[in-house]
Each structure stands twice: as structure tokens, then as C-alpha cells.
KOLPA-834280 format. One record per residue (C-alpha): residue in one letter; x, y, z. Coordinates in steps of 0.1 Angstrom, whole numbers, padded with zeros to 4 digits, always signed. Each point is the difference from the previous one (the first is absolute). Layout:
<sites>
aXYZ...
</sites>
This chain:
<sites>
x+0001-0247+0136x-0019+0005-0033x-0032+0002+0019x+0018+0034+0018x+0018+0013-0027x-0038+0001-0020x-0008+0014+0026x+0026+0027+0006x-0009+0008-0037x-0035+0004+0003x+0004+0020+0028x+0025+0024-0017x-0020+0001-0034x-0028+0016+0023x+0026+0023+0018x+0005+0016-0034x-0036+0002-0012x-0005+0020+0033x+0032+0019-0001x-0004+0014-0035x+0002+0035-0003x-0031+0014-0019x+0017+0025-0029x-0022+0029-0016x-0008-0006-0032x-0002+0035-0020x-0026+0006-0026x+0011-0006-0033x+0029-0018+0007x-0006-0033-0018x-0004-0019+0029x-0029-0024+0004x-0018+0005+0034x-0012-0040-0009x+0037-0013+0012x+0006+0002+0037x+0026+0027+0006x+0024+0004+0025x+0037-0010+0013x+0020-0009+0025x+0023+0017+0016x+0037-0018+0004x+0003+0014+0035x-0033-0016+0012x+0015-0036-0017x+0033+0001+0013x-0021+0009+0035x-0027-0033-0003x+0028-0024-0015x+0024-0003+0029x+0028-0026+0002x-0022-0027+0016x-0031+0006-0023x+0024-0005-0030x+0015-0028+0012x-0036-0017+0003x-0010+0012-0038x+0031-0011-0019x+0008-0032-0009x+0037+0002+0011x-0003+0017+0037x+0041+0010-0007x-0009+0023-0032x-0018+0025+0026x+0028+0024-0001x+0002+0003-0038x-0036+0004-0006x-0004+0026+0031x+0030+0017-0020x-0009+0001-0035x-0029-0017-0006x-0027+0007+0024x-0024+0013-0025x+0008-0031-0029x-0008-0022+0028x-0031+0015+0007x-0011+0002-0034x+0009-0037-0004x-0022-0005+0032x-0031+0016-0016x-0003-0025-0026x+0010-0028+0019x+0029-0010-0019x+0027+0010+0033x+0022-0031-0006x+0011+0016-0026x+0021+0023+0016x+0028-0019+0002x+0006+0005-0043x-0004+0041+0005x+0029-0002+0028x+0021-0013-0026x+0001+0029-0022x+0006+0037+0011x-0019+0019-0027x-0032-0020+0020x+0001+0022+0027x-0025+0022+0016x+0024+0030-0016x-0009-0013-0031x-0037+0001+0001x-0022+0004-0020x+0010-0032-0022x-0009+0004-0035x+0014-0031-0023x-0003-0036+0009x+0033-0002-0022x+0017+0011+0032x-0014-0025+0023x+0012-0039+0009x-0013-0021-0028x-0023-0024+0030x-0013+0033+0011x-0015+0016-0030x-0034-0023+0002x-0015+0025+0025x+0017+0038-0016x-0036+0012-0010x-0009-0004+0031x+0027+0016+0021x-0001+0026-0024x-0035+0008+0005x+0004-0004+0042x+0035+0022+0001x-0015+0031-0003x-0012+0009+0035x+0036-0012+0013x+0015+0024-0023x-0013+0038-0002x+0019+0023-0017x+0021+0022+0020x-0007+0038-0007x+0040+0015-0006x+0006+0040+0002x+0023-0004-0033x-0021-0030-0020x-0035+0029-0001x+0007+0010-0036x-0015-0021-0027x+0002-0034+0021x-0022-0024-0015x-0014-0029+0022x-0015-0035-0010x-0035-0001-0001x-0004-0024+0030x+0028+0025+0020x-0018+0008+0036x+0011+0036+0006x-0005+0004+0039x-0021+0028+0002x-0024-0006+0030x-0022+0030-0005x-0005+0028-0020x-0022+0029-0006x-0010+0017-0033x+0008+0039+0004x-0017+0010-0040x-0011-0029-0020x-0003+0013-0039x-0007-0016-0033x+0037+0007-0009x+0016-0006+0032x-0003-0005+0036x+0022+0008+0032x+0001-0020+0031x+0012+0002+0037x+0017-0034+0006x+0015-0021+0027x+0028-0029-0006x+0009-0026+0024x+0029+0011+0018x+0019-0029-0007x-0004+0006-0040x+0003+0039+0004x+0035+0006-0010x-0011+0034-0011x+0016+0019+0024x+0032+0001+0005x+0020-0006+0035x-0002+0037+0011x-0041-0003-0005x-0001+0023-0031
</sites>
């Protein structure tokens, strides 16, 4: 059973280095080209972990429902640096949920789980990009490690001052438009 739950991890750690979705980095943004950029989309998880593949990955079969319903991307984070039994401690406590991502202070997290924050922090990011919201545009600061899910773009004038580019978003993390398509 170990022997095919290592496996079942392994295979789904290379699902995601495969699934990633590439995200355009635009110039002068900060970013670092040197760190591998990209996310996943929740629809494409939800799609690869089905009830019988999260039943072989968790170390309780019976918690599939709760993960599949809350903490799908937690779970997969927690699978990406191999620390998966773990996920019993995050079902504990609902501010541990995927809707609660990205998790910033180890002060918030069970006391035999803290050991491996720096990491999780560091892997979370592609599990979580920021969702682009027709009334958060104004002034909304994100964290520096924040994926915005911009998966091309095109500069129309690029100027010492300022530049102006032609983007596209991820449809899943577009929330510009509203229901009508305005």
C-alpha cells in the first residue's frame, strides 16, 4: 500500500509539473524570470483528482469527500513536498482551507505542522493565483510571490514612463466581466 500511494504521488507531482499553466511575465514587473512561473488551474485539479485517485493519496481513504470539498488545493500543495499525511491536522481547522489560501503566518497553523511552513509557503503559490475582480482593480496591492493569471500579453507603446499592454487572463481567474459579458 505505501509502495502505491508513492507511487500515486509521484505520478501526480508530474501531472502538475506538466499541467502548469505558463503565465506572461510583463517587463518591469519585479518578477524574476529565474523562478519557474506558472499555475494551476482548480478546474483541471478537481478534473485529475477524482474520488478514487484521492482515496489512493490520502492516508484516510474516508476524508475524500472533505478534501475534494474544501481542500483540494491544501492537499495538493501538501503533496508537492511530500509531507501529505499531514492533511489530516489542516481538516481540523476551517481557516486551513483552500478558500483561505495563500497562508501567510505559521501562528495560524497546528503546532506539529509548523516544521515544514517555509516550505509550503514557498510551493503554494502556483495552487493559488490571484483571481482578477471587476470591483478589487483600483489600488489592489498583491504579494510579491502573487501569480496573476495572465497567459499572454502584448505591448501596444512601451515608454520610459509608462507602457500599455493587450492582455489575456485565465478564464477561470477573469472575474472582470460581469454576468451580462460587459
Amino acid at each position: 500500500m505505501a509502495a502505491a500511494m508513492h507511487d500515486a504521488s509521484s505520478d501526480f507531482r508530474d501531472f502538475v509539473k506538466c499541467s502548469l499553466v505558463s503565465v506572461s511575465v510583463l517587463v518591469g514587473d519585479g518578477l524574476s524570470p529565474a523562478h519557474d512561473l506558472g499555475f494551476m488551474p482548480r478546474r483541471v485539479l478537481r478534473r485529475y483528482l477524482t474520488p478514487d485517485r484521492l482515496q489512493s493519496l490520502l492516508p484516510h481513504p474516508q476524508d475524500w469527500k472533505t478534501v475534494s470539498h474544501g481542500y483540494l488545493a491544501v492537499f495538493s500543495i501538501l503533496i508537492s513536498i511530500q509531507e501529505d499525511a499531514y492533511i489530516p491536522y489542516f481538516l481540523q481547522f476551517n481557516n486551513l482551507d483552500d478558500e483561505h489560501l495563500p497562508f501567510q503566518h505559521v501562528e495560524d497553523w497546528p503546532p506539529n505542522c509548523k516544521k515544514f511552513f517555509k516550505q509550503f509557503y514557498d510551493a503554494q503559490w502556483p495552487f493559488c493565483p490571484q483571481p482578477l475582480k471587476r470591483e478589487r482593480l483600483n489600488d489592489t496591492r498583491f504579494l510579491p510571490e502573487a501569480i496573476l493569471p495572465i497567459t499572454n500579453c502584448q505591448a501596444l507603446k512601451e515608454d520610459v514612463i509608462s507602457s500599455t499592454y493587450v492582455v489575456e487572463i485565465h478564464p477561470e481567474y477573469n472575474l472582470l466581466l460581469d454576468v451580462s459579458g460587459s
